[in-house]
mmCIF file of the N, C-alpha and C atoms, coordinates in Angstrom:
data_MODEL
# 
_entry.id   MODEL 
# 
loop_
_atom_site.group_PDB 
_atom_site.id 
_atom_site.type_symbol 
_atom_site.label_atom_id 
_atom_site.label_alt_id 
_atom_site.label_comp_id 
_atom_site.label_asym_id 
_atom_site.label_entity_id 
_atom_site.label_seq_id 
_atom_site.pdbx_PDB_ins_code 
_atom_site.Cartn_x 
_atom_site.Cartn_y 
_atom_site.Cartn_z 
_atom_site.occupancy 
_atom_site.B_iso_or_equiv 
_atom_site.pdbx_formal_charge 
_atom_site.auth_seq_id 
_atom_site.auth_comp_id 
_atom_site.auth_asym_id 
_atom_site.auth_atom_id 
_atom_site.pdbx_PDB_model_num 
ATOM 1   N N  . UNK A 1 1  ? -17.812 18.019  -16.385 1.00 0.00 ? 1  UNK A N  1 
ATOM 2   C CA . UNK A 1 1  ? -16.494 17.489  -16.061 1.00 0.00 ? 1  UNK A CA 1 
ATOM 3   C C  . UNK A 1 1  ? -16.567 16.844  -14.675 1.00 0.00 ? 1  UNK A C  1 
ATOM 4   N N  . UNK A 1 2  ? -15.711 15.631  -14.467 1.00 0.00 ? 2  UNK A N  1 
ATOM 5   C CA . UNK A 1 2  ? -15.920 15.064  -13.220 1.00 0.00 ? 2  UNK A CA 1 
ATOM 6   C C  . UNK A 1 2  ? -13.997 15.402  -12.773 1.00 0.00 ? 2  UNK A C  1 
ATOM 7   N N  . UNK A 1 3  ? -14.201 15.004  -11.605 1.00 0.00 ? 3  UNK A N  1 
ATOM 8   C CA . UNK A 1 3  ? -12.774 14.879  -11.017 1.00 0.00 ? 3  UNK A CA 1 
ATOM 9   C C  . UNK A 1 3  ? -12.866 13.550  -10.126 1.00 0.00 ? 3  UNK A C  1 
ATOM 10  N N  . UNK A 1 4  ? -11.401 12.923  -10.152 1.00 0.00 ? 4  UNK A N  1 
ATOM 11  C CA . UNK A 1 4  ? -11.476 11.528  -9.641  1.00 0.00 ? 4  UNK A CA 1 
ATOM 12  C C  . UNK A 1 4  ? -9.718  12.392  -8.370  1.00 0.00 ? 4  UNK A C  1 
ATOM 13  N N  . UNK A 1 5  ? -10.759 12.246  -6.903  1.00 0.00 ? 5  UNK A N  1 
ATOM 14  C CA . UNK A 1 5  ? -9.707  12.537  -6.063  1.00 0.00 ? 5  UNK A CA 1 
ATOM 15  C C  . UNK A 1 5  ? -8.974  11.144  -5.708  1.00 0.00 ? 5  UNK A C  1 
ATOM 16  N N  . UNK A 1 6  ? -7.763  10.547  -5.078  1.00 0.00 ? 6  UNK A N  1 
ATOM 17  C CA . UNK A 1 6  ? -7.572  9.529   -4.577  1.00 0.00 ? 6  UNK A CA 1 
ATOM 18  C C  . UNK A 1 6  ? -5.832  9.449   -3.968  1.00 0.00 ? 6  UNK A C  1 
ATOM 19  N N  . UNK A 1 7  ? -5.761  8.333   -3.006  1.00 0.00 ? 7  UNK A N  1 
ATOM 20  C CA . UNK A 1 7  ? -4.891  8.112   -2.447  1.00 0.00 ? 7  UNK A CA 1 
ATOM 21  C C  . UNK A 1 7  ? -4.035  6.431   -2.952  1.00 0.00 ? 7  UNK A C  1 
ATOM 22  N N  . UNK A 1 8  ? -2.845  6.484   -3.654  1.00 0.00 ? 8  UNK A N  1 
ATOM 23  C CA . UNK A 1 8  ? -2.358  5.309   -4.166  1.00 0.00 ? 8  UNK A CA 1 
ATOM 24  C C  . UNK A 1 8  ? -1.286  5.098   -3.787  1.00 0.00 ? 8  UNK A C  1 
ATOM 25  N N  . UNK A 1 9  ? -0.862  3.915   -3.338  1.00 0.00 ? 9  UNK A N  1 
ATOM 26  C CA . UNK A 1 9  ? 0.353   3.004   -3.787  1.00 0.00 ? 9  UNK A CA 1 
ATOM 27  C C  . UNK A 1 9  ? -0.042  2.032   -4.733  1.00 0.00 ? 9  UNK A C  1 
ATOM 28  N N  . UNK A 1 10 ? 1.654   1.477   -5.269  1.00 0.00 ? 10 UNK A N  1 
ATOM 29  C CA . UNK A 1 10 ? 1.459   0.568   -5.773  1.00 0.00 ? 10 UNK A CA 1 
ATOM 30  C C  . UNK A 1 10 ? 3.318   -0.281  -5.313  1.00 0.00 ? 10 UNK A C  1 
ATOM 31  N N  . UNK A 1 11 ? 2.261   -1.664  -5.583  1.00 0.00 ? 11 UNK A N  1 
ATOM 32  C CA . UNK A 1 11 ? 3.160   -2.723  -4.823  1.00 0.00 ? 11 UNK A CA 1 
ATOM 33  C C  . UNK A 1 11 ? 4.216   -3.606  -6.266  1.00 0.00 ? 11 UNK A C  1 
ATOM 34  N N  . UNK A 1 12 ? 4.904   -4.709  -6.127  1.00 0.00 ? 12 UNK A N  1 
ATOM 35  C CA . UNK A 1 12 ? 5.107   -5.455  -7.018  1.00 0.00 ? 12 UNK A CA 1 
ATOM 36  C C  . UNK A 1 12 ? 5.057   -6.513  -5.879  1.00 0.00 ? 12 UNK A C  1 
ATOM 37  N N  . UNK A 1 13 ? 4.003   -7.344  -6.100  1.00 0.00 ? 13 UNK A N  1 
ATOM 38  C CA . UNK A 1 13 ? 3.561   -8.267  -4.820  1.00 0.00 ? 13 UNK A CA 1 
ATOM 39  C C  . UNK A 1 13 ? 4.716   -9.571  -4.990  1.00 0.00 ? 13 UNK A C  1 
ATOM 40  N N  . UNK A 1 14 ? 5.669   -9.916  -5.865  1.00 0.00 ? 14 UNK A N  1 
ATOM 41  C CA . UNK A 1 14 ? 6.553   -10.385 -6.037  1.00 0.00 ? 14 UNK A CA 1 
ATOM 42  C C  . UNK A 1 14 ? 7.648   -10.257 -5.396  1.00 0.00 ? 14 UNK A C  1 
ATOM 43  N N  . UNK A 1 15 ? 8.230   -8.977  -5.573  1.00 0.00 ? 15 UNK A N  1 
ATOM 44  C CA . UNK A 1 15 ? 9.289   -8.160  -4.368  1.00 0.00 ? 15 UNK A CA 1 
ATOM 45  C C  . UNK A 1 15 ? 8.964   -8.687  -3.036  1.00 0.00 ? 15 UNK A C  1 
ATOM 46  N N  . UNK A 1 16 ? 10.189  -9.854  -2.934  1.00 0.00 ? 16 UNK A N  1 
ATOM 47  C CA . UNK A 1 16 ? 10.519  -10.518 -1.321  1.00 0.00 ? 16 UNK A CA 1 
ATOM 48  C C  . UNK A 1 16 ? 11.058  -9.297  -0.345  1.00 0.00 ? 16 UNK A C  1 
ATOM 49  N N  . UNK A 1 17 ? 11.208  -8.016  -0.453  1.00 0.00 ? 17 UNK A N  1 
ATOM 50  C CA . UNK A 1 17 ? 11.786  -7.327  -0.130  1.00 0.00 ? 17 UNK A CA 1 
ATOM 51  C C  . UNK A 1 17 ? 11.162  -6.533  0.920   1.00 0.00 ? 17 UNK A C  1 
ATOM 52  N N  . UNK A 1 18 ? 9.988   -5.977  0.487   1.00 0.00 ? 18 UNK A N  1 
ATOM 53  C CA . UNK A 1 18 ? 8.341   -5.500  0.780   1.00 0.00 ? 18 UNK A CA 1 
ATOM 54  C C  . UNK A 1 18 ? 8.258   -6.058  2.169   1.00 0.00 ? 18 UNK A C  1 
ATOM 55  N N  . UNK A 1 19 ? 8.777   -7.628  2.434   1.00 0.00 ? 19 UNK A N  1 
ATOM 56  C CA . UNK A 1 19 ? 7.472   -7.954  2.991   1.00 0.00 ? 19 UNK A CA 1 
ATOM 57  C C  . UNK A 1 19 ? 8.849   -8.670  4.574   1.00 0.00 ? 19 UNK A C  1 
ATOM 58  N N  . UNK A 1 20 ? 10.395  -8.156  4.514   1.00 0.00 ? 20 UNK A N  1 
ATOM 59  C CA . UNK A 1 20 ? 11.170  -9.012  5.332   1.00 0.00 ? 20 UNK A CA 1 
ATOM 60  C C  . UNK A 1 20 ? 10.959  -7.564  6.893   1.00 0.00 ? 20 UNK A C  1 
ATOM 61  N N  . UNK A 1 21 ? 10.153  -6.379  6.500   1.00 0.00 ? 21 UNK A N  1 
ATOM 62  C CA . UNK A 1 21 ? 10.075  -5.731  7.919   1.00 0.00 ? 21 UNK A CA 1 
ATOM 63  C C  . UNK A 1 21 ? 8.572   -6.665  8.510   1.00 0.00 ? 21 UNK A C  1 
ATOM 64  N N  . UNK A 1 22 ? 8.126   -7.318  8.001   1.00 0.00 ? 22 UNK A N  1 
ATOM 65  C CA . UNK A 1 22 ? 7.278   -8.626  8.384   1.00 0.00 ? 22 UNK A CA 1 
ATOM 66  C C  . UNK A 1 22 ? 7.593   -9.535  9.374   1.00 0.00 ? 22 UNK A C  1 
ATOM 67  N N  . UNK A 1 23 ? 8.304   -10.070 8.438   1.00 0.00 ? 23 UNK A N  1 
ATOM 68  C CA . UNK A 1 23 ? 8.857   -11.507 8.493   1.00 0.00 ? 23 UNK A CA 1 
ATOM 69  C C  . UNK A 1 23 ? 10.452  -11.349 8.257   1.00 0.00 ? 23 UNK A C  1 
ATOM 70  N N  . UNK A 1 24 ? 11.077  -11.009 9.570   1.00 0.00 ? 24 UNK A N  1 
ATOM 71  C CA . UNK A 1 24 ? 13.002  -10.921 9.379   1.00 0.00 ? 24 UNK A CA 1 
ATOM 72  C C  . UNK A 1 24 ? 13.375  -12.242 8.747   1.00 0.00 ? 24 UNK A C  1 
ATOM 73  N N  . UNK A 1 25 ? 12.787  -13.569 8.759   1.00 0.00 ? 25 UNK A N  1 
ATOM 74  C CA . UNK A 1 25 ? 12.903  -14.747 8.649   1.00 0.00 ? 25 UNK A CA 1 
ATOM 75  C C  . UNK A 1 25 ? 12.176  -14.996 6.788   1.00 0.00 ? 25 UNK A C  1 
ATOM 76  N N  . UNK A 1 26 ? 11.534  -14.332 6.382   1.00 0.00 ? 26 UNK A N  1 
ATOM 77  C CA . UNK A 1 26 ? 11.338  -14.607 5.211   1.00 0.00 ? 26 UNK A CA 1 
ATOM 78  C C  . UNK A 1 26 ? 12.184  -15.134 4.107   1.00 0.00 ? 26 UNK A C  1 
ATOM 79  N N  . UNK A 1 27 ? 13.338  -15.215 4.058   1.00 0.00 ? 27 UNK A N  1 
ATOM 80  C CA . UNK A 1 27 ? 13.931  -16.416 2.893   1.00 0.00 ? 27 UNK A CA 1 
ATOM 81  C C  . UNK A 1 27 ? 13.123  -17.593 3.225   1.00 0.00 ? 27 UNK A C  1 
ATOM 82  N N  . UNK A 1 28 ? 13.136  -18.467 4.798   1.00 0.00 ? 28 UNK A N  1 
ATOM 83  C CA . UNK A 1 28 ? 13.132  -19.286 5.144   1.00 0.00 ? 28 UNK A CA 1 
ATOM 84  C C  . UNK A 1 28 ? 11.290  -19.796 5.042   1.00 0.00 ? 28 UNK A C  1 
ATOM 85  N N  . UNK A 1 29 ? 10.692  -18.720 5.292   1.00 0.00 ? 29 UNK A N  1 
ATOM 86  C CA . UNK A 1 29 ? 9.436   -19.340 5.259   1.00 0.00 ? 29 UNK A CA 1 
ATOM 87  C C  . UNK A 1 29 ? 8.473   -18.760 4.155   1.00 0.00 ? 29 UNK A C  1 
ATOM 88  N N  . UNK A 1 30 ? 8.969   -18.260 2.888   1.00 0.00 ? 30 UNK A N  1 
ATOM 89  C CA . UNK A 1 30 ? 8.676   -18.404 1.459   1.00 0.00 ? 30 UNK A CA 1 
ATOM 90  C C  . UNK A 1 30 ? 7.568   -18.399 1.092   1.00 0.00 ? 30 UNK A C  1 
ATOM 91  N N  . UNK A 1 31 ? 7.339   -19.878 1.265   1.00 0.00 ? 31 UNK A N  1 
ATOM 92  C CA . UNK A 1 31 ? 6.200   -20.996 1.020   1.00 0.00 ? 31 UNK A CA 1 
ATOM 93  C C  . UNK A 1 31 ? 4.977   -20.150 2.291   1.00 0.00 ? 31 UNK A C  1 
ATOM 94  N N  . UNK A 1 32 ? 5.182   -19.891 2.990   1.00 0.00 ? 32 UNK A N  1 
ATOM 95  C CA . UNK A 1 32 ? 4.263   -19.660 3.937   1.00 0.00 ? 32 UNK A CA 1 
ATOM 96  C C  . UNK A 1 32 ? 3.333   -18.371 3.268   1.00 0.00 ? 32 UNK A C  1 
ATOM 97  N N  . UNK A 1 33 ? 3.841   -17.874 2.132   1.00 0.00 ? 33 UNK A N  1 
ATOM 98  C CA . UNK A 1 33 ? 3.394   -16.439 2.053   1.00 0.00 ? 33 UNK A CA 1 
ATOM 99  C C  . UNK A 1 33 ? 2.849   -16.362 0.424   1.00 0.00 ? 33 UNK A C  1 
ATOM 100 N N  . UNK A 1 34 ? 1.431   -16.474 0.129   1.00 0.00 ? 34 UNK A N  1 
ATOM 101 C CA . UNK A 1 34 ? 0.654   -16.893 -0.924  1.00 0.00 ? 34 UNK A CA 1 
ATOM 102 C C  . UNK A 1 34 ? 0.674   -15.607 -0.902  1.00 0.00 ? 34 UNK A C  1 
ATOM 103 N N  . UNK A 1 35 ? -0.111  -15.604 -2.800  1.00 0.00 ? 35 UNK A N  1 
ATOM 104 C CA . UNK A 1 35 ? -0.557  -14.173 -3.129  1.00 0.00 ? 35 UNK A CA 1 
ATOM 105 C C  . UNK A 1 35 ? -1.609  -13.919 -2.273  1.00 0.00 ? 35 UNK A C  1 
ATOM 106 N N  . UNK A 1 36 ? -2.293  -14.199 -1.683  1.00 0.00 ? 36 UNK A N  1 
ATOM 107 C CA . UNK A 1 36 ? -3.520  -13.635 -0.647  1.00 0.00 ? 36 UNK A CA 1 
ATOM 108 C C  . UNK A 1 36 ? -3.126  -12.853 0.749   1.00 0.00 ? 36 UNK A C  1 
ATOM 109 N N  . UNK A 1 37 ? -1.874  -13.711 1.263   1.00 0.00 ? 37 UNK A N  1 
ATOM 110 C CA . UNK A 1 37 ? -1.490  -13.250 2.404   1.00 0.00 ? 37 UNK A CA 1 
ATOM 111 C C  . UNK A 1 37 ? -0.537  -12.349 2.417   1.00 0.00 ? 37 UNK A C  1 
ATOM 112 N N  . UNK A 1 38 ? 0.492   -12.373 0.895   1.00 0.00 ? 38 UNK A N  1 
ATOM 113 C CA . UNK A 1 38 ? 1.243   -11.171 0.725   1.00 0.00 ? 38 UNK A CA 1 
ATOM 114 C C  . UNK A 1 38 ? 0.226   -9.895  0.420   1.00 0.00 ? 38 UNK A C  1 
ATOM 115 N N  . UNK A 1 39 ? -0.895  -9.798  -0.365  1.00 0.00 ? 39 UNK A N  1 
ATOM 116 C CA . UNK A 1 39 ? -2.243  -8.644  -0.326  1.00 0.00 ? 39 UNK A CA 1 
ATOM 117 C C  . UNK A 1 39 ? -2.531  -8.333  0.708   1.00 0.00 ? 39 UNK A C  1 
ATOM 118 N N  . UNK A 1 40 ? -2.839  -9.339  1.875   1.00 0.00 ? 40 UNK A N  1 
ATOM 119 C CA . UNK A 1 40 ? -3.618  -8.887  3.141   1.00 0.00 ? 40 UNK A CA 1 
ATOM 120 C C  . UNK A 1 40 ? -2.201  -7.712  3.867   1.00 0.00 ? 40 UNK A C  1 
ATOM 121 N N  . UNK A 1 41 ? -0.995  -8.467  3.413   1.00 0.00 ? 41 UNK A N  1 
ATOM 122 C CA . UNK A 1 41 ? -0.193  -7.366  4.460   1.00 0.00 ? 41 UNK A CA 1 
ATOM 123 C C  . UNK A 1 41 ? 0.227   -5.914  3.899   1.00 0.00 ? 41 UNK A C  1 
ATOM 124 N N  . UNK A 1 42 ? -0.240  -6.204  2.320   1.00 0.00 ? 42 UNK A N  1 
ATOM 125 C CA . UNK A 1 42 ? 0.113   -5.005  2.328   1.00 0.00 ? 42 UNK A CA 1 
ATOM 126 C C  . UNK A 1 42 ? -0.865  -4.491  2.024   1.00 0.00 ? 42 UNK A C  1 
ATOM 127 N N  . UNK A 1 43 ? -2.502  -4.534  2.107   1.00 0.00 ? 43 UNK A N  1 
ATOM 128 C CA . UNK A 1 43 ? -3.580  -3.397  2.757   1.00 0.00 ? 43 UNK A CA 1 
ATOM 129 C C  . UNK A 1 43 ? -3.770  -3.188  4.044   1.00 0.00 ? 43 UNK A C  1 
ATOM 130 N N  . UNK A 1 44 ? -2.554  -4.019  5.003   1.00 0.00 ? 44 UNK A N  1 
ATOM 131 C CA . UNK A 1 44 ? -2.397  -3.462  6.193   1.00 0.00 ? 44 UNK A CA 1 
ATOM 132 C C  . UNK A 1 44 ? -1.671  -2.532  6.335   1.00 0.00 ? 44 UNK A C  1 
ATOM 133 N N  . UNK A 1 45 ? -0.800  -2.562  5.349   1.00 0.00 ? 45 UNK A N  1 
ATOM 134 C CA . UNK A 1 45 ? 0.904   -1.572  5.570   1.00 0.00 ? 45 UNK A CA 1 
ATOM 135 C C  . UNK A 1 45 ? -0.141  -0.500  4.562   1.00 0.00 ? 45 UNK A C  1 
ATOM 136 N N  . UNK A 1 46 ? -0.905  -0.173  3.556   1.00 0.00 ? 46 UNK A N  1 
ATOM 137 C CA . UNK A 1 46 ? -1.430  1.196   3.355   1.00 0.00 ? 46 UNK A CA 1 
ATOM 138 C C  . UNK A 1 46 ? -2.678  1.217   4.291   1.00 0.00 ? 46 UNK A C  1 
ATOM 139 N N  . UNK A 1 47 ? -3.023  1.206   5.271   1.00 0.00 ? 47 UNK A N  1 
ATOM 140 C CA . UNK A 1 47 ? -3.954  1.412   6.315   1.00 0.00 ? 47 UNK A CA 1 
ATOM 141 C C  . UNK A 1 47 ? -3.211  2.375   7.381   1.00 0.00 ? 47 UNK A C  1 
ATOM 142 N N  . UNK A 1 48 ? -2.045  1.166   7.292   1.00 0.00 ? 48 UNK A N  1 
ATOM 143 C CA . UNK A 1 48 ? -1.136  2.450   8.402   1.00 0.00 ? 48 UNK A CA 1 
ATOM 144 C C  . UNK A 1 48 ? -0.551  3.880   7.799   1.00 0.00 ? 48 UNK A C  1 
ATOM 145 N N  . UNK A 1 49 ? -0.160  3.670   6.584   1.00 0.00 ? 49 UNK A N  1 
ATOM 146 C CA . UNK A 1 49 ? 0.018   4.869   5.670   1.00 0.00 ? 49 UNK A CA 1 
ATOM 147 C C  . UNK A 1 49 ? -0.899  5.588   5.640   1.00 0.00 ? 49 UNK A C  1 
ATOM 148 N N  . UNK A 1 50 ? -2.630  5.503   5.697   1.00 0.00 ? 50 UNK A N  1 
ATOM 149 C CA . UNK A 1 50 ? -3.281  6.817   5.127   1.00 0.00 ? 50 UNK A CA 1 
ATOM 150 C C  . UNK A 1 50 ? -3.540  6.918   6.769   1.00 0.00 ? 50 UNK A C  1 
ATOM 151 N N  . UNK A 1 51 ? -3.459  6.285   8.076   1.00 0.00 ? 51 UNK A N  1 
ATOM 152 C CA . UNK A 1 51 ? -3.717  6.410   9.548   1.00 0.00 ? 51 UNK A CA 1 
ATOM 153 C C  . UNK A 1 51 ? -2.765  7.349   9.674   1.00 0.00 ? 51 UNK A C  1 
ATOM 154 N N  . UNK A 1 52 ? -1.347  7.133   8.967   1.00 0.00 ? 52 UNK A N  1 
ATOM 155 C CA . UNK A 1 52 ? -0.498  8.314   9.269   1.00 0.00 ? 52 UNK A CA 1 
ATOM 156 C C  . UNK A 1 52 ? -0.375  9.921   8.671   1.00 0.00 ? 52 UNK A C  1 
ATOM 157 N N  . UNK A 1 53 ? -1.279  9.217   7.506   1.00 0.00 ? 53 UNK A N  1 
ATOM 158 C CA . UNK A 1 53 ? -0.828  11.268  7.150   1.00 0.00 ? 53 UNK A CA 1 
ATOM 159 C C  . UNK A 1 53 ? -1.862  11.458  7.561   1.00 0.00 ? 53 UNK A C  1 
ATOM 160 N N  . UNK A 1 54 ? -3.150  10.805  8.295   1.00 0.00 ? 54 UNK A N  1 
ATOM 161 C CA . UNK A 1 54 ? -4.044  11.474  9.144   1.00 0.00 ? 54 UNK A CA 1 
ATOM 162 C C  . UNK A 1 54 ? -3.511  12.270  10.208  1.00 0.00 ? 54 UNK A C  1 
ATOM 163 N N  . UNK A 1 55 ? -2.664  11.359  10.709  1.00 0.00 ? 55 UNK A N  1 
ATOM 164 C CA . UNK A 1 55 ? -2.223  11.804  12.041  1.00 0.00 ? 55 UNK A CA 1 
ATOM 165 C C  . UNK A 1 55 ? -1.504  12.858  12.152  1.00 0.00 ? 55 UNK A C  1 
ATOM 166 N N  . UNK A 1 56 ? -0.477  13.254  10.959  1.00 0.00 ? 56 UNK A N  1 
ATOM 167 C CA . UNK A 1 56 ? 0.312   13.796  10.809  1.00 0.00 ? 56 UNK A CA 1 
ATOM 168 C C  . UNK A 1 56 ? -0.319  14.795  10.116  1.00 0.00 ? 56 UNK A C  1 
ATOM 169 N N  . UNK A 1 57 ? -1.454  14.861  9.156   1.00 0.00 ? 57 UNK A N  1 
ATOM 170 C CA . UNK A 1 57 ? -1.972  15.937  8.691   1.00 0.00 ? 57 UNK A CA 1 
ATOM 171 C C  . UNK A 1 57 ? -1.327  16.296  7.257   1.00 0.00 ? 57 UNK A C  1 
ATOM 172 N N  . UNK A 1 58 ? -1.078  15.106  6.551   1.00 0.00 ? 58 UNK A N  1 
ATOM 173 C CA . UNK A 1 58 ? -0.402  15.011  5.603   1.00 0.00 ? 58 UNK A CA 1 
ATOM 174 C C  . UNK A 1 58 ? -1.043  14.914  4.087   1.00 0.00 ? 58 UNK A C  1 
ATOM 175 N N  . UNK A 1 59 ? -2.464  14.494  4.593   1.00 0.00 ? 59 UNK A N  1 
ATOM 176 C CA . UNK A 1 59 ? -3.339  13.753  3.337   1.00 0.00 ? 59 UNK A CA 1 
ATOM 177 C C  . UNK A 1 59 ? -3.342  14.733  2.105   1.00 0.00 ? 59 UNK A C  1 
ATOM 178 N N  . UNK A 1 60 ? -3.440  16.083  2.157   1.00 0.00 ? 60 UNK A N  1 
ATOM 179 C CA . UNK A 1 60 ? -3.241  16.807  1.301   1.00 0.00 ? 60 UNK A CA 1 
ATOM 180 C C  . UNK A 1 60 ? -2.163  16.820  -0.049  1.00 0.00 ? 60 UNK A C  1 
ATOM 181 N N  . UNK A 1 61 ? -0.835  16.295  0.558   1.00 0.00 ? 61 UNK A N  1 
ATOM 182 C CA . UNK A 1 61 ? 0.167   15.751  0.140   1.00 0.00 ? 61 UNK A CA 1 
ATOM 183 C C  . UNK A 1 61 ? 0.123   14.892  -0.964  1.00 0.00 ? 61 UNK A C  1 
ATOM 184 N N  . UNK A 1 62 ? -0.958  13.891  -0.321  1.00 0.00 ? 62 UNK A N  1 
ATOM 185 C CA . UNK A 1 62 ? -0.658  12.282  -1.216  1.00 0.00 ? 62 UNK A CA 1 
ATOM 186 C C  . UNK A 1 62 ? -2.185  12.532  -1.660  1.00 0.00 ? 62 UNK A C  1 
ATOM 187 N N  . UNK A 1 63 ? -2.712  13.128  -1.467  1.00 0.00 ? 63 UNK A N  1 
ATOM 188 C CA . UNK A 1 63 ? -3.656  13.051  -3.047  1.00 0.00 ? 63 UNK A CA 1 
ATOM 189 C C  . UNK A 1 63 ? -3.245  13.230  -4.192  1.00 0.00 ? 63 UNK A C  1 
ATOM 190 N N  . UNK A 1 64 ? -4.144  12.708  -5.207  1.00 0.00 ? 64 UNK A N  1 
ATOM 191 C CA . UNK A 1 64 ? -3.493  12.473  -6.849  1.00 0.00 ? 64 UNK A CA 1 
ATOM 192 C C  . UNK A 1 64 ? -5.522  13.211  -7.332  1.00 0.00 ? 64 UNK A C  1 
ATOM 193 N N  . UNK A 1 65 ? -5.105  14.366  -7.832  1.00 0.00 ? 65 UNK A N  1 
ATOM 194 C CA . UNK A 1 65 ? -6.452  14.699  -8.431  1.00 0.00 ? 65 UNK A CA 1 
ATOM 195 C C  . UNK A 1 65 ? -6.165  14.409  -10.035 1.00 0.00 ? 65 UNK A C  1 
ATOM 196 N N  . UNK A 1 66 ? -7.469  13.987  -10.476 1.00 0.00 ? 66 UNK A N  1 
ATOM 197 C CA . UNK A 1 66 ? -7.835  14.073  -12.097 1.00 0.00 ? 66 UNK A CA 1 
ATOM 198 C C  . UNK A 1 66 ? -8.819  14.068  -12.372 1.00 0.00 ? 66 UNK A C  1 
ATOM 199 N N  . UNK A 1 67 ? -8.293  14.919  -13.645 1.00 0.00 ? 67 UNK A N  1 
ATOM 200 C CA . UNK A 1 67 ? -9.951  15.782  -14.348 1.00 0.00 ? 67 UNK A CA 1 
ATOM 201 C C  . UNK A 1 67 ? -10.361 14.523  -15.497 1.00 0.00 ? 67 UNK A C  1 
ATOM 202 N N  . UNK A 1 68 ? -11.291 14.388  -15.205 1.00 0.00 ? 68 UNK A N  1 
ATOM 203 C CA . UNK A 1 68 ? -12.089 13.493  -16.733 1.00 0.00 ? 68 UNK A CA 1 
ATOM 204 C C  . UNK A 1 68 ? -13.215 14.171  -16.956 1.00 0.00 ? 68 UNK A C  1 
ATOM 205 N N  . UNK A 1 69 ? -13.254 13.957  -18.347 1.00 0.00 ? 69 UNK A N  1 
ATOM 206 C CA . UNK A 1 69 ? -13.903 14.824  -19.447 1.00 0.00 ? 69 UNK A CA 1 
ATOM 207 C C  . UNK A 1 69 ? -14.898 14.047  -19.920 1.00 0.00 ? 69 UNK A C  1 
ATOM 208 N N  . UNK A 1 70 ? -16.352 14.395  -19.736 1.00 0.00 ? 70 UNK A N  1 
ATOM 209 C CA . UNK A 1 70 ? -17.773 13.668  -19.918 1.00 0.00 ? 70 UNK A CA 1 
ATOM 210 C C  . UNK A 1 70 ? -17.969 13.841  -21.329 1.00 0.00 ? 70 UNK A C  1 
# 
């Protein structure tokens, strides 16, 4: 038997919503924000998430364990 430990979010990289503690101005500059650069910010925004339950001592929390069967 294996176990798969891990730490997840998940985004809807669509959601203009995600991304206006960014960019307060985001209606306006839209266009400025490709699927590449909406990705880059948000593996910045979970960088700061797993930096914080480091910090905080939290990681225990937001693990997701699963058993798979060989």
């Amino acid at each position: 038997m294996k176990i798969k430990i891990s730490i997840e979010q998940e985004f809807d990289i669509n959601d203009d919503g995600l991304f206006i503690d960014d960019d307060p101005f985001l209606e306006d500059n839209k266009n400025a924000y490709d699927i590449e650069q909406r990705t880059q910010l948000l593996v910045n925004r979970f960088i700061e998430d797993i930096d914080s339950l480091v910090k905080y001592n939290e990681v225990e929390g937001a693990l997701r364990v699963e058993y798979i069967e060989d």
